[in-house]
C-alpha positions as CSV (number, residue, x, y, z in Angstrom):
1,X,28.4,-48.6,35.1
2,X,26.0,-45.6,34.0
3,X,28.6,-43.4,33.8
4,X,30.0,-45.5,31.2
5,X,26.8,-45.9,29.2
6,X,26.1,-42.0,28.6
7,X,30.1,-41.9,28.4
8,X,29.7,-43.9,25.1
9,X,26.4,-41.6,23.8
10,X,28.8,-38.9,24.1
11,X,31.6,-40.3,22.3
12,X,29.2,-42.1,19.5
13,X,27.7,-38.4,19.4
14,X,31.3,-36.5,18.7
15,X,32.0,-39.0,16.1
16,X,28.7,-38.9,14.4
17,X,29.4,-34.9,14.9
18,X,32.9,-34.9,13.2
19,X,32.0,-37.1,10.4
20,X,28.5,-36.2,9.8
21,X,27.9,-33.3,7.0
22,X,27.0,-30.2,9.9
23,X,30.5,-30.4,11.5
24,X,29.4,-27.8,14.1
25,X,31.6,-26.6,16.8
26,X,29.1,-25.9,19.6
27,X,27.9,-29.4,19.5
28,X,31.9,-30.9,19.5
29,X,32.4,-28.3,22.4
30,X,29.1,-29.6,24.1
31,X,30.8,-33.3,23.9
32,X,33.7,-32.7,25.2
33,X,32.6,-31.1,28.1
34,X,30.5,-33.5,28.8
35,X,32.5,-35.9,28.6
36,X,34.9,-34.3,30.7
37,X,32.8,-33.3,33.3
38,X,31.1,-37.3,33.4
39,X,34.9,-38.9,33.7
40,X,35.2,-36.1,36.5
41,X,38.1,-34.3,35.0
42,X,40.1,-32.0,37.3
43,X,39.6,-28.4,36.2
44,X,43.1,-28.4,35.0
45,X,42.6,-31.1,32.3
46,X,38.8,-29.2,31.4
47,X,41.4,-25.9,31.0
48,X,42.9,-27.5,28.8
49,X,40.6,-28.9,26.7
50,X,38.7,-25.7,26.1
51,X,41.9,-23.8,24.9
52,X,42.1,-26.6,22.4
53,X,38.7,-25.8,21.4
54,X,39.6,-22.0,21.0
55,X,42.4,-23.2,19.2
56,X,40.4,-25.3,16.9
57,X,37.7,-22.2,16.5
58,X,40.9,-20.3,15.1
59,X,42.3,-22.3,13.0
60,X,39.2,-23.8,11.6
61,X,40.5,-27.3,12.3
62,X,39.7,-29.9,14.8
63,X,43.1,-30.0,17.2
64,X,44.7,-33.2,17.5
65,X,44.5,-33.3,21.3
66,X,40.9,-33.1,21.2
67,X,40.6,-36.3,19.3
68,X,43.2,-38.1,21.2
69,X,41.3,-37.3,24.5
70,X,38.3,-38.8,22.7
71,X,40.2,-41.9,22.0
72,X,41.5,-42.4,25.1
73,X,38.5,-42.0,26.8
74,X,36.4,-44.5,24.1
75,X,39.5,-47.4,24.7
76,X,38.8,-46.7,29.1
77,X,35.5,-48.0,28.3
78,X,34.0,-51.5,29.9
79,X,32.7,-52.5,26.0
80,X,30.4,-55.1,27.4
81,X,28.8,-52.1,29.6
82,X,28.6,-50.6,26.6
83,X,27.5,-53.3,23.8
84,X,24.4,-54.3,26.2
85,X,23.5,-50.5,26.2
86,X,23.3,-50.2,22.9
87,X,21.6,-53.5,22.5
88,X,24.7,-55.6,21.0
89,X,24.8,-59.1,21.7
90,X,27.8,-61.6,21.9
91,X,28.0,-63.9,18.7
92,X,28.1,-66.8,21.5
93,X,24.8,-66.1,22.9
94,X,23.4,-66.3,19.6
95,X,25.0,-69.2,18.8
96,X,23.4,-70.9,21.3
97,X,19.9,-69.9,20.4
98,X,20.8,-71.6,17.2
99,X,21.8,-74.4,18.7
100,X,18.2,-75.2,20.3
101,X,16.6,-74.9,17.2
102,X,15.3,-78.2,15.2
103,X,15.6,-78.5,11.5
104,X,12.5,-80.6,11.6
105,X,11.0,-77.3,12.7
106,X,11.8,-75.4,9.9
């Protein structure tokens, strides 16, 4: 279950990253390593993902793969894990502290 919390920092930080104004490649490289190494990627698979980073570097463009694996990874994800980690509640739970409230109260 932890793993699955900082797995979703990581994720909300490469987005934030890639669609934020400083689209630096250091920090895109530092989430996708971490990720990888959190989901306890064989080295093959982190390989791979850091020649699509060299790739990128080159090319000055964000490979396709790299955002896939992202995607992938944010879709594995237990959502309720990760909604009470980042302090979402369900629309039912609320509901029901609606419920107990009087109008004669207000």
């Amino acid at each position: 279950m932890g793993a699955e919390i900082y797995q979703a920092q990581v994720i909300k930080n490469f987005f934030d990253t890639i669609t934020g104004t400083d689209r630096n490649l250091t920090r895109i490289y530092m989430c996708i390593i971490s990720l990888a190494k959190l989901r306890m990627e064989s080295p093959e698979k982190i390989v791979f993902l850091v020649d699509q980073m060299k790739k990128s570097k080159q090319k000055r463009e964000l490979s396709i793969d790299i955002i896939d694996y992202v995607c992938t990874c944010a879709t594995e994800i237990d959502m309720h894990t990760v909604q009470t980690a980042f302090g979402v509640t369900e629309i039912a739970d609320m509901a029901d502290s609606f419920n107990s409230v009087s109008l004669d109260s207000l």
